[in-house]
Structures are given as C-alpha cells and as structure tokens.
N, C-alpha and C positions, 0 to 999 in steps of 0.2 A: 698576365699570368702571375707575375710577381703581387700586387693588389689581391688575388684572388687566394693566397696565399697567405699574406697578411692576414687577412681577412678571417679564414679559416683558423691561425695562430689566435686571433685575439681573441674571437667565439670560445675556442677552446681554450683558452687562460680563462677567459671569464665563467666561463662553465665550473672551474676545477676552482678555483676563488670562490664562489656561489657554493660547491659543496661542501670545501673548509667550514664556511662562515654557516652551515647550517649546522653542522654538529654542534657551534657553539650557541645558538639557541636557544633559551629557558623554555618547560615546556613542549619541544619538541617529541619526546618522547614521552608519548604518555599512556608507558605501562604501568602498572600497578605494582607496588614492593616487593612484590616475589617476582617478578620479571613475567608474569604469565598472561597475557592479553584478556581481558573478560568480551567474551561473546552473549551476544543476546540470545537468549532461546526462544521460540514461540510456543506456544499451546493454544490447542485448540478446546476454543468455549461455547458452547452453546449460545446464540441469540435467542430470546423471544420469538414464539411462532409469530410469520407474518400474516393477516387477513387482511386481502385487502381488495377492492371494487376495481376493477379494470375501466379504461373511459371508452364510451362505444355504446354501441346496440348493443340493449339489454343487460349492460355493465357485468358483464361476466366474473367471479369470483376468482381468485387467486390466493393459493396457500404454499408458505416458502418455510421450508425448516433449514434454517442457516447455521453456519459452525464457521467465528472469525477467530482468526489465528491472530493470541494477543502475546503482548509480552509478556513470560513466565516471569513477573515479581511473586508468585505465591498468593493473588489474590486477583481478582477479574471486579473490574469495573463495571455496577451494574447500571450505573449513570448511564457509562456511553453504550454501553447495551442496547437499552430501553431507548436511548435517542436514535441509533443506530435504528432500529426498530421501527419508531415512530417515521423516520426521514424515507426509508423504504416504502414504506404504506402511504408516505405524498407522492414520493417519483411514481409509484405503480396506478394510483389514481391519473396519472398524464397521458400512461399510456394503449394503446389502444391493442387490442388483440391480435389485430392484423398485424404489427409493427413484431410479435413474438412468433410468429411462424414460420417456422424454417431453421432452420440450423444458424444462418445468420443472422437472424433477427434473434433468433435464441443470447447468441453470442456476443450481442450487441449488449442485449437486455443486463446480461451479467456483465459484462465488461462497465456497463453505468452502475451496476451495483457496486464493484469491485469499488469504483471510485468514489461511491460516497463513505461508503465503509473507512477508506481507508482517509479520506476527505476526514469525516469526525472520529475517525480514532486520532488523529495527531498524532501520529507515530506509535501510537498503541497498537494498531491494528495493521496490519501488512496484506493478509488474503483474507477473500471473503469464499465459503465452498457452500455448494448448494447439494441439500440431504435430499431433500425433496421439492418437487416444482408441480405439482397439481392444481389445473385451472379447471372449474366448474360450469 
C-alpha cells in the first residue's frame, strides 16, 4: 500500500514539475501579437469539369462537377486544380461500373475521391463535394 502510494506522490510531482517547465518553453505559445489565434477558413472552388471513360463493357462515360474546399488565402490554385482534375480521370479509367452501384459503392467511389483530392492538395484542399455525378 505504502509503494502504491509513493508511486502515485511521485507521478504527481512529476506531473506538476513537467507543467512548471512547460510554461517556461520558447515558442510554446504561439499566438500571434494581439493574442488572437488565426484560424484557417476554407472556400469552396470550383474544379475543372470531369470527363472521363469508365473501365468495362462498353466503357460507359462519366461526368463529375466538383467544388474543393480550399484554403481561403484570397487566391485558388489552378495548378492543383487541373492536377486534381487530371488524377480523377486516371482513378475513374480503373474503375468499373459495377463497383459504383449502389449506395455503397457510390460511397466508396467518393470516399477514393475524397483521398486523392485531398492526397494532392497537401493540405490545401480538406473536402472534396460532388455537384453532379452523371454517368452515360
């Protein structure tokens, strides 16, 4: 009992020791000079329409109007746009029709969007929303 006791005493020293010595940390605190936190905003940008061949019988056509939610700097990158663009019209050549039917397979398809989107935004890009999903 005594041991278990100790034990607990010197966690808690070392605990309350650890949060002294954090205060005194350079750096630790890093607000900005008026004390006010900056947050990131997103906005939402238009992609490039997507066109693109389905893999399968009869290669079925596929049209996606996309809107990624980027970082509000006051300007949208149309690099990663256009790459953003380009990279969805290779994963949608993979995939097959059948693999999008359904609610889950629907859900799948975008959940692999979601991650390339946000794969080549590099932290630019956080969601990816779908305007429209019309397949021909």
């Amino acid at each position: 009992m005594a041991q278990k006791l100790i034990s607990i005493l010197a966690l808690t020293l070392i605990g309350i020791v650890c949060g002294i010595l954090a205060a005194y940390i350079p750096g630790l605190d890093q607000r900005p000079a008026g004390g006010s936190v900056a947050v990131a905003t997103w906005e939402p940008v238009s992609v490039p329409t997507v066109l693109a061949s389905l893999s399968g019988d009869g290669h079925p056509r596929i049209r996606l109007d996309l809107v990624a939610m980027m970082k509000g700097d006051g300007k949208s990158n149309e690099t990663v746009l256009n790459e953003l663009s380009q990279d969805i019209v290779a994963y949608l050549g993979t995939v097959a029709l059948a693999r999008i039917e359904g609610t889950d397979g629907f859900d799948a398809v975008r959940d692999d969007l979601v991650d390339i989107a946000v794969t080549r935004g590099d932290g630019a890009i956080n969601d990816l929303l779908l305007r429209s999903f019309v397949i021909d």
